[in-house]
Every structure is written in C-alpha cells, then in structure tokens.
mmCIF file of the N, C-alpha and C atoms, coordinates in Angstrom:
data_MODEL
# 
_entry.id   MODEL 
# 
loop_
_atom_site.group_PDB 
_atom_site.id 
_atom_site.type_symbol 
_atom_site.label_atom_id 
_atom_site.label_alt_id 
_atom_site.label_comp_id 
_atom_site.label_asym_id 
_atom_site.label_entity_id 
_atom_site.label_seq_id 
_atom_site.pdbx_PDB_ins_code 
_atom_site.Cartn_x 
_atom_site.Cartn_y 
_atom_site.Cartn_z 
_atom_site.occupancy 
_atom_site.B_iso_or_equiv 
_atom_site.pdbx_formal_charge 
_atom_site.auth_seq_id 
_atom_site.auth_comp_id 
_atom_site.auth_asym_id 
_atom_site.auth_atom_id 
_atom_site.pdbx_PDB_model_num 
ATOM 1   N N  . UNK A 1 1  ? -54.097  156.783 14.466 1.00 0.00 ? 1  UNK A N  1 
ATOM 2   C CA . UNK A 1 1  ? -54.946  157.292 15.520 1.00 0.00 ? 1  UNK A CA 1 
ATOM 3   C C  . UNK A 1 1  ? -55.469  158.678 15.164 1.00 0.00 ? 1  UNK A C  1 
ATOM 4   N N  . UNK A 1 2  ? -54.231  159.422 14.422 1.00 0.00 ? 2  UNK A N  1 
ATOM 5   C CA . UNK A 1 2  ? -55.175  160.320 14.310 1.00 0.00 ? 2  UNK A CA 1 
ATOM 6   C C  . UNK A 1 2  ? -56.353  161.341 13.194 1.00 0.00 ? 2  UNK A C  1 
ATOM 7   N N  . UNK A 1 3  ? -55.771  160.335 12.276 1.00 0.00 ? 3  UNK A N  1 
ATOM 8   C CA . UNK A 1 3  ? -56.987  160.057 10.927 1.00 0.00 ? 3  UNK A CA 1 
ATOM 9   C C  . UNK A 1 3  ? -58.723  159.366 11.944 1.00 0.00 ? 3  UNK A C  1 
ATOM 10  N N  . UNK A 1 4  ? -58.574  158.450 13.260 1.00 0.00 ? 4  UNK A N  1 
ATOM 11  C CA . UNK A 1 4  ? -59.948  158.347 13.147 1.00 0.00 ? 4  UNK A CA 1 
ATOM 12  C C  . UNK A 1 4  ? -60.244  159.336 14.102 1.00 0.00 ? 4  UNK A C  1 
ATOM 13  N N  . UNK A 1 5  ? -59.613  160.271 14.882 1.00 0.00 ? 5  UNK A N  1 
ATOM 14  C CA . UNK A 1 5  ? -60.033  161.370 15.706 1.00 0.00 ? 5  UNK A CA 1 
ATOM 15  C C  . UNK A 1 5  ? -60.285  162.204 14.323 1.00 0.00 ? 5  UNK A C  1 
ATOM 16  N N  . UNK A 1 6  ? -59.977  162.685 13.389 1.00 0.00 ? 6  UNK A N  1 
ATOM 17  C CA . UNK A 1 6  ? -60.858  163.572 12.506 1.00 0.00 ? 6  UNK A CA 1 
ATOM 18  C C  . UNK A 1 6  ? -61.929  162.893 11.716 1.00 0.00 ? 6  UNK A C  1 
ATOM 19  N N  . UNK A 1 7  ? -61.651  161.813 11.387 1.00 0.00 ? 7  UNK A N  1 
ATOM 20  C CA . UNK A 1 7  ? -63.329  161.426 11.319 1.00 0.00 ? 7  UNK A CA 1 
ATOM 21  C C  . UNK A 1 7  ? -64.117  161.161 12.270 1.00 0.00 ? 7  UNK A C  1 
ATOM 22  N N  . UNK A 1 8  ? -64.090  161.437 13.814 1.00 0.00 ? 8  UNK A N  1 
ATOM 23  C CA . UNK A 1 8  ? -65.177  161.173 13.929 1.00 0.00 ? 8  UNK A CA 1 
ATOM 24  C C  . UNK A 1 8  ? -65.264  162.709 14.410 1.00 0.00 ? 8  UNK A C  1 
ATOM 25  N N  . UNK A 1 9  ? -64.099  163.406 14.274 1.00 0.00 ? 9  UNK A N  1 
ATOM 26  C CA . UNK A 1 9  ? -64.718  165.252 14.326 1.00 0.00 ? 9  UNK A CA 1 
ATOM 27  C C  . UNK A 1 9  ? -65.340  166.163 13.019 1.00 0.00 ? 9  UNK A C  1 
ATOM 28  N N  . UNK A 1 10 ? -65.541  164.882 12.113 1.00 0.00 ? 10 UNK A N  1 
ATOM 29  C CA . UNK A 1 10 ? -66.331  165.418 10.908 1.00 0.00 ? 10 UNK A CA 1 
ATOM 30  C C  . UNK A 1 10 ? -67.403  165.006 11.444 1.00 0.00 ? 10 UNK A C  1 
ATOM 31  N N  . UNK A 1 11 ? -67.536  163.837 11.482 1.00 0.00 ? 11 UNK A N  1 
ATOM 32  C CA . UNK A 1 11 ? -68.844  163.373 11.703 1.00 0.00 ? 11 UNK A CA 1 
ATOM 33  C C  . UNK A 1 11 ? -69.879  164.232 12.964 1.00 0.00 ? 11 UNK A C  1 
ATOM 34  N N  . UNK A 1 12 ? -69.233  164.735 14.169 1.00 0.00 ? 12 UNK A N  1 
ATOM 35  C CA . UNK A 1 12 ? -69.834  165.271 14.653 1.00 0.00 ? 12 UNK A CA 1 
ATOM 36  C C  . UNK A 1 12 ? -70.300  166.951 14.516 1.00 0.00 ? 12 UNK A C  1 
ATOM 37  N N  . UNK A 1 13 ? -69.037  167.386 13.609 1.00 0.00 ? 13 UNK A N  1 
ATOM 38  C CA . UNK A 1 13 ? -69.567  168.532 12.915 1.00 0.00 ? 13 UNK A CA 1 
ATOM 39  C C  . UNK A 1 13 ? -70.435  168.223 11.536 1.00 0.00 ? 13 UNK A C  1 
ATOM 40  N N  . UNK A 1 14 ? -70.508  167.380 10.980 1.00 0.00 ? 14 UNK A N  1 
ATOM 41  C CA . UNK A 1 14 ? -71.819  167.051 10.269 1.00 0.00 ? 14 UNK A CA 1 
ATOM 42  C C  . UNK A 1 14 ? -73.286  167.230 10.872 1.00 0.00 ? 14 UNK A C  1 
ATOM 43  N N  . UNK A 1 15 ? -72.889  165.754 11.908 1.00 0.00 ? 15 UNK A N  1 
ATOM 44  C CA . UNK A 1 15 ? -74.345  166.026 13.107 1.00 0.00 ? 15 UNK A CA 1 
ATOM 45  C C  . UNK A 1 15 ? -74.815  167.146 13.311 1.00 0.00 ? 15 UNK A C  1 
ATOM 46  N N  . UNK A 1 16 ? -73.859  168.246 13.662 1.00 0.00 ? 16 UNK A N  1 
ATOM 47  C CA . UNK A 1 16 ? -73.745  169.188 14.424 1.00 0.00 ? 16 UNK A CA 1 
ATOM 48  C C  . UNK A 1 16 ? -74.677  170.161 14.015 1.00 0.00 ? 16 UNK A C  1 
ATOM 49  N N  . UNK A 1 17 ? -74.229  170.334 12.555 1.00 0.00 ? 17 UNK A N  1 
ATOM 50  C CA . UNK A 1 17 ? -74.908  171.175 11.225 1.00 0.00 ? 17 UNK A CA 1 
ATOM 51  C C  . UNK A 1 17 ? -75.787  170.974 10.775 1.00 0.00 ? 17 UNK A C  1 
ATOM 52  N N  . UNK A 1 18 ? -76.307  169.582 10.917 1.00 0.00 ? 18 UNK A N  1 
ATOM 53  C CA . UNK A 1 18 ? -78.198  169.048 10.252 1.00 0.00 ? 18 UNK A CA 1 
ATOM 54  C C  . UNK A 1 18 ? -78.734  169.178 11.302 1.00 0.00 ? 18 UNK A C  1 
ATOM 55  N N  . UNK A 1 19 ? -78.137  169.336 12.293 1.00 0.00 ? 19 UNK A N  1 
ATOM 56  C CA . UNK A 1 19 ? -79.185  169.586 13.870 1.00 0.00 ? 19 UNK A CA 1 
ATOM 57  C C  . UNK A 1 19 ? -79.518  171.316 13.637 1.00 0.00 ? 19 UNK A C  1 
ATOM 58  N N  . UNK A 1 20 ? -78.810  171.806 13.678 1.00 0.00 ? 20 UNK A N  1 
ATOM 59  C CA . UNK A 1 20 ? -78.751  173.268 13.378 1.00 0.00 ? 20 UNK A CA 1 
ATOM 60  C C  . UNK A 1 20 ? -79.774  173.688 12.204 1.00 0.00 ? 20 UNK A C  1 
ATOM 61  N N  . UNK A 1 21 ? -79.503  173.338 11.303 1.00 0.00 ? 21 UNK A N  1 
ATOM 62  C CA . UNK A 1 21 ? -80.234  173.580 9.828  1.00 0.00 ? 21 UNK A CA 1 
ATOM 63  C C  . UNK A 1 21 ? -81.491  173.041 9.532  1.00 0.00 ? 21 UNK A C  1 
ATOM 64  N N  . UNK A 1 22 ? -82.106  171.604 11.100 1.00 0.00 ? 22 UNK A N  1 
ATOM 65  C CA . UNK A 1 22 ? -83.072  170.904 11.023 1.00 0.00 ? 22 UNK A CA 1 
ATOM 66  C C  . UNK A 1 22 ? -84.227  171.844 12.402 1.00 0.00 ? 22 UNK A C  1 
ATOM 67  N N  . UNK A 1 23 ? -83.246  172.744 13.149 1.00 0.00 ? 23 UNK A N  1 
ATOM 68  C CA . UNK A 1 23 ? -84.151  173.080 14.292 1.00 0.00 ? 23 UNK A CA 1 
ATOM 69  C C  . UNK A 1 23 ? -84.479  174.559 13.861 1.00 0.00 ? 23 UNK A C  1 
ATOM 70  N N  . UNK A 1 24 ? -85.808  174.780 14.085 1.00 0.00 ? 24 UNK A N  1 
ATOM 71  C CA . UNK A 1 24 ? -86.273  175.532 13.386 1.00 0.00 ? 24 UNK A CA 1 
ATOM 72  C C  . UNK A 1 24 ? -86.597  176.710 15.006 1.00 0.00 ? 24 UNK A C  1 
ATOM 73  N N  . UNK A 1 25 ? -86.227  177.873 15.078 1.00 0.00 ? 25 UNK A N  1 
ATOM 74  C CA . UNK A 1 25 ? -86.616  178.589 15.937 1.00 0.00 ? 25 UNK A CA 1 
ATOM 75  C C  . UNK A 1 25 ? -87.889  179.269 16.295 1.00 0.00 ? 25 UNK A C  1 
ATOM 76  N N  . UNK A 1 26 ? -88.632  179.445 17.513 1.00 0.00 ? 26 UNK A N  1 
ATOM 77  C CA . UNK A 1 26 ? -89.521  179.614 18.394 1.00 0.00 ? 26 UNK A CA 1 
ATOM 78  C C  . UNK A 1 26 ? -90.294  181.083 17.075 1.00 0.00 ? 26 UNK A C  1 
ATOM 79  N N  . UNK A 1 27 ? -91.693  180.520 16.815 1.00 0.00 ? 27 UNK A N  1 
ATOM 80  C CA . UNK A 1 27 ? -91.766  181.513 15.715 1.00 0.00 ? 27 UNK A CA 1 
ATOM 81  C C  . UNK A 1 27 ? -92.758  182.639 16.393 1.00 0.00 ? 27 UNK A C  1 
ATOM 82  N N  . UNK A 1 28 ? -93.053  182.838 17.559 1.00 0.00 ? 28 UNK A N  1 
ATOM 83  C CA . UNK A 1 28 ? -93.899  183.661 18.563 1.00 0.00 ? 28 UNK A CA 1 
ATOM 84  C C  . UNK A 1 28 ? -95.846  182.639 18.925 1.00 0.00 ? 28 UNK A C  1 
ATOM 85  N N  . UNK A 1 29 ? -95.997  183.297 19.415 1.00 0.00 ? 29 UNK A N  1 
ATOM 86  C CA . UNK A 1 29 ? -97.229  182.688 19.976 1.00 0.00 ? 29 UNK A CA 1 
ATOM 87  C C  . UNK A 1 29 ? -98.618  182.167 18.619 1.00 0.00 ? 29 UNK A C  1 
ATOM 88  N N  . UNK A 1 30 ? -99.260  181.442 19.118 1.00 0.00 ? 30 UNK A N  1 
ATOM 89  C CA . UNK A 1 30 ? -99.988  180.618 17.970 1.00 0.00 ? 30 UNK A CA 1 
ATOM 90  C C  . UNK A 1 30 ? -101.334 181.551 18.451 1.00 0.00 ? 30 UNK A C  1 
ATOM 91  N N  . UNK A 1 31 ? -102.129 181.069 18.223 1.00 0.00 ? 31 UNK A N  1 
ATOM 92  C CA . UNK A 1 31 ? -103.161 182.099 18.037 1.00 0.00 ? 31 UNK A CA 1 
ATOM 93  C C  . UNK A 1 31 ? -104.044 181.262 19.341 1.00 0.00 ? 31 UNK A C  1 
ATOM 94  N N  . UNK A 1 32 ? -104.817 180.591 20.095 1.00 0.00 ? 32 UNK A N  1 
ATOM 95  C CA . UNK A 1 32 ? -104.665 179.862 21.021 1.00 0.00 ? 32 UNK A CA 1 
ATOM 96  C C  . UNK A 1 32 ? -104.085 180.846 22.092 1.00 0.00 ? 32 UNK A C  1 
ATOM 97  N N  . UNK A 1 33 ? -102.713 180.983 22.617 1.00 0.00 ? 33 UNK A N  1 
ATOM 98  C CA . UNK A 1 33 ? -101.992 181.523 23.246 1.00 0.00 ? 33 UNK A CA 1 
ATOM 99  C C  . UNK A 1 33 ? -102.435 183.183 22.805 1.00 0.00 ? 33 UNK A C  1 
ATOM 100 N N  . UNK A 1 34 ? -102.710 184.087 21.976 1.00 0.00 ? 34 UNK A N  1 
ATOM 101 C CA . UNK A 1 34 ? -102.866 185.109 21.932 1.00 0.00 ? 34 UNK A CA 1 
ATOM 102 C C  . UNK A 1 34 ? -104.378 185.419 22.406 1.00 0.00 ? 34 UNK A C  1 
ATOM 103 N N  . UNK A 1 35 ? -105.143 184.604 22.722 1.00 0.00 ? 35 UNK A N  1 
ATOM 104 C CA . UNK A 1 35 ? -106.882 184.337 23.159 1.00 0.00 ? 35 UNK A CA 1 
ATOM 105 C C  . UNK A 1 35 ? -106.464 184.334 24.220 1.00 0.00 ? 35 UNK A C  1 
ATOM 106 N N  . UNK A 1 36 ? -105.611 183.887 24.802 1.00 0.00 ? 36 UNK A N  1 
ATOM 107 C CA . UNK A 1 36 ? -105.892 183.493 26.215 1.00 0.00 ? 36 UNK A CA 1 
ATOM 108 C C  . UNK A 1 36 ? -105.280 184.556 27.328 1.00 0.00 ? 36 UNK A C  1 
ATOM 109 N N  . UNK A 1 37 ? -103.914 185.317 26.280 1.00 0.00 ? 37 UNK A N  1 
ATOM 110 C CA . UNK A 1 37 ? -103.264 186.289 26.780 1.00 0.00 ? 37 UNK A CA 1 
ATOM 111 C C  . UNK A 1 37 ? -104.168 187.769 26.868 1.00 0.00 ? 37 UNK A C  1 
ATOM 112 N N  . UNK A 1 38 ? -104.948 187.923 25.732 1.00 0.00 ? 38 UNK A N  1 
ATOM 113 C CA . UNK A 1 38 ? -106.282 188.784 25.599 1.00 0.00 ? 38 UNK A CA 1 
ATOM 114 C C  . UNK A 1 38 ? -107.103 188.478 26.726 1.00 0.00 ? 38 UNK A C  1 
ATOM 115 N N  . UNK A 1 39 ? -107.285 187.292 26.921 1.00 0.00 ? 39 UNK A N  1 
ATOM 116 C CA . UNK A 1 39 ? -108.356 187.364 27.907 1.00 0.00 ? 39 UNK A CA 1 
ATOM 117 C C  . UNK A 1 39 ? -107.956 187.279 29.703 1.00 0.00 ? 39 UNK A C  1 
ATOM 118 N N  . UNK A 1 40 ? -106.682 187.448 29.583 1.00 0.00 ? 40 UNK A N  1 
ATOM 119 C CA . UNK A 1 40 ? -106.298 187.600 30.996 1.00 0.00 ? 40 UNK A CA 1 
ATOM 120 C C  . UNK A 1 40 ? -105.532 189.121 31.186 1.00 0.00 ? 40 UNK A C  1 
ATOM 121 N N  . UNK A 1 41 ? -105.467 189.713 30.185 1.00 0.00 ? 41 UNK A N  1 
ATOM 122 C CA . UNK A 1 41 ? -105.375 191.202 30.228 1.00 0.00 ? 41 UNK A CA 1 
ATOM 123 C C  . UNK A 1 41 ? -106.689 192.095 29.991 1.00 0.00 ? 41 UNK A C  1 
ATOM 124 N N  . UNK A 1 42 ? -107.369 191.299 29.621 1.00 0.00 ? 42 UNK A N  1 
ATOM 125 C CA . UNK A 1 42 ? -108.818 192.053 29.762 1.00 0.00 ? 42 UNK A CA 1 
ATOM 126 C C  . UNK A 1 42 ? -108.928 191.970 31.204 1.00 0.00 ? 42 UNK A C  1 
ATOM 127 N N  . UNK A 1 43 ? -108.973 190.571 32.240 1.00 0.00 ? 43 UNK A N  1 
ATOM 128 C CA . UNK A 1 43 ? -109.553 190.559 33.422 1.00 0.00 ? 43 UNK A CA 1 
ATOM 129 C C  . UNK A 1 43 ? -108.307 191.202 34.170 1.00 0.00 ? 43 UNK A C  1 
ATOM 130 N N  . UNK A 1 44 ? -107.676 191.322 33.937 1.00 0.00 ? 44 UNK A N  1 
ATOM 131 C CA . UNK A 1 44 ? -106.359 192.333 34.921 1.00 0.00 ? 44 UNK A CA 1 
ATOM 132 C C  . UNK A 1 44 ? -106.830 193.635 34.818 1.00 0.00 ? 44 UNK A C  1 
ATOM 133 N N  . UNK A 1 45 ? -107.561 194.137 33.281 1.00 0.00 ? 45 UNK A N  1 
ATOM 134 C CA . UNK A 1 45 ? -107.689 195.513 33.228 1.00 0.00 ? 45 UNK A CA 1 
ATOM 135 C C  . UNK A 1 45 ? -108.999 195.932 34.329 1.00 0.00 ? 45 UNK A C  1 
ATOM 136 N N  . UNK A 1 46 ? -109.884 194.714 34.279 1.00 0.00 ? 46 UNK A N  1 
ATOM 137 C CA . UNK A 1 46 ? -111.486 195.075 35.157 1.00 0.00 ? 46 UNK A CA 1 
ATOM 138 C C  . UNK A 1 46 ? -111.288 194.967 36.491 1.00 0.00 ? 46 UNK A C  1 
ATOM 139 N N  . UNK A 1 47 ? -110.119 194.062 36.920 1.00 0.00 ? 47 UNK A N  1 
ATOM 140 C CA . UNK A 1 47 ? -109.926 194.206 38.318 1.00 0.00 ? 47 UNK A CA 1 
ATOM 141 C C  . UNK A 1 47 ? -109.452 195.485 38.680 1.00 0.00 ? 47 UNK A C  1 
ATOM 142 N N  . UNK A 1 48 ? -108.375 195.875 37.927 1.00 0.00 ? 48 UNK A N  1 
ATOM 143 C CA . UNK A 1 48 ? -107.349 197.203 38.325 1.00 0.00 ? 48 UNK A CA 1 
ATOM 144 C C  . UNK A 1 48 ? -108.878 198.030 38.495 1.00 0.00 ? 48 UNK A C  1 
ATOM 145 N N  . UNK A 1 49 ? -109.661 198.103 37.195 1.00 0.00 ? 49 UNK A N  1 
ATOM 146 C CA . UNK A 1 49 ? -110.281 199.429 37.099 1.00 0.00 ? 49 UNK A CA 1 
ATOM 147 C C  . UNK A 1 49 ? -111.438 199.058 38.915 1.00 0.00 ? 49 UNK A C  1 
ATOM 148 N N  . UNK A 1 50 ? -112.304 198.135 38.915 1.00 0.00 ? 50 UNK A N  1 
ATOM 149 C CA . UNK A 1 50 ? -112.657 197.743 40.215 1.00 0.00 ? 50 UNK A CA 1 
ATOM 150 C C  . UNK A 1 50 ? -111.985 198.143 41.069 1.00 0.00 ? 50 UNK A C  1 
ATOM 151 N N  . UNK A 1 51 ? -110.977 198.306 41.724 1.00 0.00 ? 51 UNK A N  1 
ATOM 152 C CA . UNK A 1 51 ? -109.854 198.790 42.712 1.00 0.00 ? 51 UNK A CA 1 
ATOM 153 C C  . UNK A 1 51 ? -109.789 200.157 42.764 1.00 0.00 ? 51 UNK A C  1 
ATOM 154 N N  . UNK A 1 52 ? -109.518 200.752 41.600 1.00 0.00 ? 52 UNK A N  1 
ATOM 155 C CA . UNK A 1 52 ? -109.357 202.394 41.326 1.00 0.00 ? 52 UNK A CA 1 
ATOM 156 C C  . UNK A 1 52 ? -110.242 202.973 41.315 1.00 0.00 ? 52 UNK A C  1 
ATOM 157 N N  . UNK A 1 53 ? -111.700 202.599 41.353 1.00 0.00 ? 53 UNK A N  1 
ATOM 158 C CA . UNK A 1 53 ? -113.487 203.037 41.551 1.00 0.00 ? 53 UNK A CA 1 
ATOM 159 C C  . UNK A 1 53 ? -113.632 202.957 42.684 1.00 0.00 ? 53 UNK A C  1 
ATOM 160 N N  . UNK A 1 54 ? -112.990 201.887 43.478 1.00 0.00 ? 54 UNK A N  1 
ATOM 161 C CA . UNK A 1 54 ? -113.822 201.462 44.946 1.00 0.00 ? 54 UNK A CA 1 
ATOM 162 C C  . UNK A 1 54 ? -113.492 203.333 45.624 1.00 0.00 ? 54 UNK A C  1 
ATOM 163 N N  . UNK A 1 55 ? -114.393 203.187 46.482 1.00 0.00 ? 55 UNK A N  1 
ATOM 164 C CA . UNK A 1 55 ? -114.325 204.247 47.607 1.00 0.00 ? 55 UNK A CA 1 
ATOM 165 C C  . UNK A 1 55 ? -113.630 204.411 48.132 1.00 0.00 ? 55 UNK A C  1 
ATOM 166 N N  . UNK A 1 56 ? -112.546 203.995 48.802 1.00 0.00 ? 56 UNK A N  1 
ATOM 167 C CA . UNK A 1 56 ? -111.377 203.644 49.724 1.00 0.00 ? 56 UNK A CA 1 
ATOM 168 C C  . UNK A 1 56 ? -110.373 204.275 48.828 1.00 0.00 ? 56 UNK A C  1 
ATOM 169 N N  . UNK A 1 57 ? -110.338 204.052 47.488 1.00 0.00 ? 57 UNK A N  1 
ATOM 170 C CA . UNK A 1 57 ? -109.027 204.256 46.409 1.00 0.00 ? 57 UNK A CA 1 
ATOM 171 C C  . UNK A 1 57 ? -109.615 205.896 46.394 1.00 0.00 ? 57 UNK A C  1 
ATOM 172 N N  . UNK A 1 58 ? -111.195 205.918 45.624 1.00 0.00 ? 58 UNK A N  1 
ATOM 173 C CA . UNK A 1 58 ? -111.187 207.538 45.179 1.00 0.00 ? 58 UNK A CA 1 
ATOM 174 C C  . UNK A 1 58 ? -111.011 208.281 46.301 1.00 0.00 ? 58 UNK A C  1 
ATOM 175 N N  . UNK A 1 59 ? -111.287 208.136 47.836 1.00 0.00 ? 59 UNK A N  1 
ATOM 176 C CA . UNK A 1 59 ? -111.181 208.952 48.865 1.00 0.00 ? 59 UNK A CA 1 
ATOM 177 C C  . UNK A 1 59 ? -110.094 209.073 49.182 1.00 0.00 ? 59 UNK A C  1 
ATOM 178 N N  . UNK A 1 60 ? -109.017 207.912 49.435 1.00 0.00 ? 60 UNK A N  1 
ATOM 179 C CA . UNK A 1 60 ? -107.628 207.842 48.992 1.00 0.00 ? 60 UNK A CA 1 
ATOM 180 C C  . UNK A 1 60 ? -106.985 209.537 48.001 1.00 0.00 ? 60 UNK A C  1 
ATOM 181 N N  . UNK A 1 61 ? -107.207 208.930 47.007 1.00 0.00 ? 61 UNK A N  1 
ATOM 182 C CA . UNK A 1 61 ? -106.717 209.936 45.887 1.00 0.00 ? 61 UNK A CA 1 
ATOM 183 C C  . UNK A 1 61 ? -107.120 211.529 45.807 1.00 0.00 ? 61 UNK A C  1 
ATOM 184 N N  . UNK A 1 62 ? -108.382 211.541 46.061 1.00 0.00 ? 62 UNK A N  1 
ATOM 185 C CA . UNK A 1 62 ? -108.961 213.170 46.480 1.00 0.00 ? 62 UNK A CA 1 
ATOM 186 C C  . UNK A 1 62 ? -107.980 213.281 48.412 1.00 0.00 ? 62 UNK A C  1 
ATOM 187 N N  . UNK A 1 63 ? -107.884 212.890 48.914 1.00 0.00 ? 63 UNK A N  1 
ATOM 188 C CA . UNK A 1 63 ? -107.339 213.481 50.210 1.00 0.00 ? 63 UNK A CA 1 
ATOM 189 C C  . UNK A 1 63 ? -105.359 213.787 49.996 1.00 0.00 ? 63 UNK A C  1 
ATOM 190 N N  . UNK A 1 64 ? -104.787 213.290 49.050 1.00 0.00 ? 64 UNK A N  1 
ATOM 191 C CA . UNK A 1 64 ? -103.511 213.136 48.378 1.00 0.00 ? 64 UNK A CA 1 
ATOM 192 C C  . UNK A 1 64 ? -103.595 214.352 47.578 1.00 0.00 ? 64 UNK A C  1 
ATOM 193 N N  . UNK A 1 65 ? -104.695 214.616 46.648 1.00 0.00 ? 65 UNK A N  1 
ATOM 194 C CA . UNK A 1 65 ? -104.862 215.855 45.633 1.00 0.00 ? 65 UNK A CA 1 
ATOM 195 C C  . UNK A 1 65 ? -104.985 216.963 46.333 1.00 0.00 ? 65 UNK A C  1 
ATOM 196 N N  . UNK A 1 66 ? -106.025 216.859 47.182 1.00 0.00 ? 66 UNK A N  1 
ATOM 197 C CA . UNK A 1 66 ? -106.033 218.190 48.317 1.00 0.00 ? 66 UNK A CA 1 
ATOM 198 C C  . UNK A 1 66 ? -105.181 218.577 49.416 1.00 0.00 ? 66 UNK A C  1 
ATOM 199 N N  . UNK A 1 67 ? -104.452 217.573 50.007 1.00 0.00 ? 67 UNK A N  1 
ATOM 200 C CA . UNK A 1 67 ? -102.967 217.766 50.595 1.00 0.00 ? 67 UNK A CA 1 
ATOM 201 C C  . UNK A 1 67 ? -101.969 218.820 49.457 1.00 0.00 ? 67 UNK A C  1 
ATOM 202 N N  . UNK A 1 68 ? -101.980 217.890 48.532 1.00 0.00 ? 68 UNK A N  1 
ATOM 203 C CA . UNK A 1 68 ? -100.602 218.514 47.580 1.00 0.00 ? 68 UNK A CA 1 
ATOM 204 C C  . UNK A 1 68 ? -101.062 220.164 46.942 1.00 0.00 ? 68 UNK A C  1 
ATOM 205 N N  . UNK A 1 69 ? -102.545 220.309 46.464 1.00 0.00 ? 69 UNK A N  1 
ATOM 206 C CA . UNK A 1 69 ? -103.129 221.629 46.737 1.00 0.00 ? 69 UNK A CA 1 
ATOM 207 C C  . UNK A 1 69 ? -103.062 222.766 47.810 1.00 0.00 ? 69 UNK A C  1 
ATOM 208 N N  . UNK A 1 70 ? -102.928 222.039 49.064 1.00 0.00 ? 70 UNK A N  1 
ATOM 209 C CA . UNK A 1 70 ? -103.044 223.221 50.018 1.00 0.00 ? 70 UNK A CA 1 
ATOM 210 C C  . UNK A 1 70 ? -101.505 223.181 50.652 1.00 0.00 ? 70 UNK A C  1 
ATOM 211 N N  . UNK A 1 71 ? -100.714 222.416 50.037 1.00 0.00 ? 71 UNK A N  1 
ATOM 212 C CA . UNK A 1 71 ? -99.023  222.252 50.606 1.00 0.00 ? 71 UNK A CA 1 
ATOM 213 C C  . UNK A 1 71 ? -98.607  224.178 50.689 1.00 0.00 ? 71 UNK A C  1 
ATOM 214 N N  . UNK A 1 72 ? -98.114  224.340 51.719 1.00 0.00 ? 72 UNK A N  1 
ATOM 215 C CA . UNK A 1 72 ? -97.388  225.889 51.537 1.00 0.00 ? 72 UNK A CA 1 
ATOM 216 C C  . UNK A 1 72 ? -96.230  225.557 51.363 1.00 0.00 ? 72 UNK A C  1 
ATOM 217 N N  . UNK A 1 73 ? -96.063  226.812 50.795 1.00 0.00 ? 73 UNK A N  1 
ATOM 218 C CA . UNK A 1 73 ? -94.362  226.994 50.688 1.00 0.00 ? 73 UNK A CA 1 
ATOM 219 C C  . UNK A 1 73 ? -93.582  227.931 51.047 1.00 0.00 ? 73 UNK A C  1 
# 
C-alpha cells in the first residue's frame, strides 16, 4: 500500500512541475490595451481640465485664495 501512495505522489509532483514550468506568467499589457488605457486617460484629463475652467470651480478657487489672504491672525 504504501509503494502505490508514493507513486502516485510522484506522479502528482511530476504533474505538478510541468504545470509550473508550462505556465508562463502575465507578461504586462499588449499594445491594444495600452491604446485604450491612453485614450481613456486622455478623456479623464479633458474632463478634469473642463471642470477646473468652468466658472463655478475658478470663482470657487479665487473666493478660497482671498479668504486664506485676508485670514488675521
């Protein structure tokens, strides 16, 4: 009995090891995937900048600048 419990714990450390030595790891993004990541950080960058132009944001930001300017101490 226990000659075929180590063969079949070779055998699965065999398996074990051509699975290992046959799987090849994640080699980063294909070029496809780097187009598409470019082009959705381009449109993240035009929205942000759209947002930070609008009127609401710059009047925003000048009334924050001139608060912290005229703060006493």
């Amino acid at each position: 009995m226990q000659r075929a419990w180590s063969a079949v714990r070779r055998v699965w450390v065999d398996r074990r090891a051509r699975l290992v030595r046959t799987s090849r790891p994640d080699q980063g993004m294909t070029t496809s995937e780097y187009a598409v990541g470019t082009i959705a950080a381009c449109a993240f960058a035009a929205v942000l900048y759209k947002v930070v132009t609008s009127g609401a944001v710059l009047s925003a930001l000048q009334s924050l600048i001139k608060d912290a300017l005229d703060a006493k101490f």
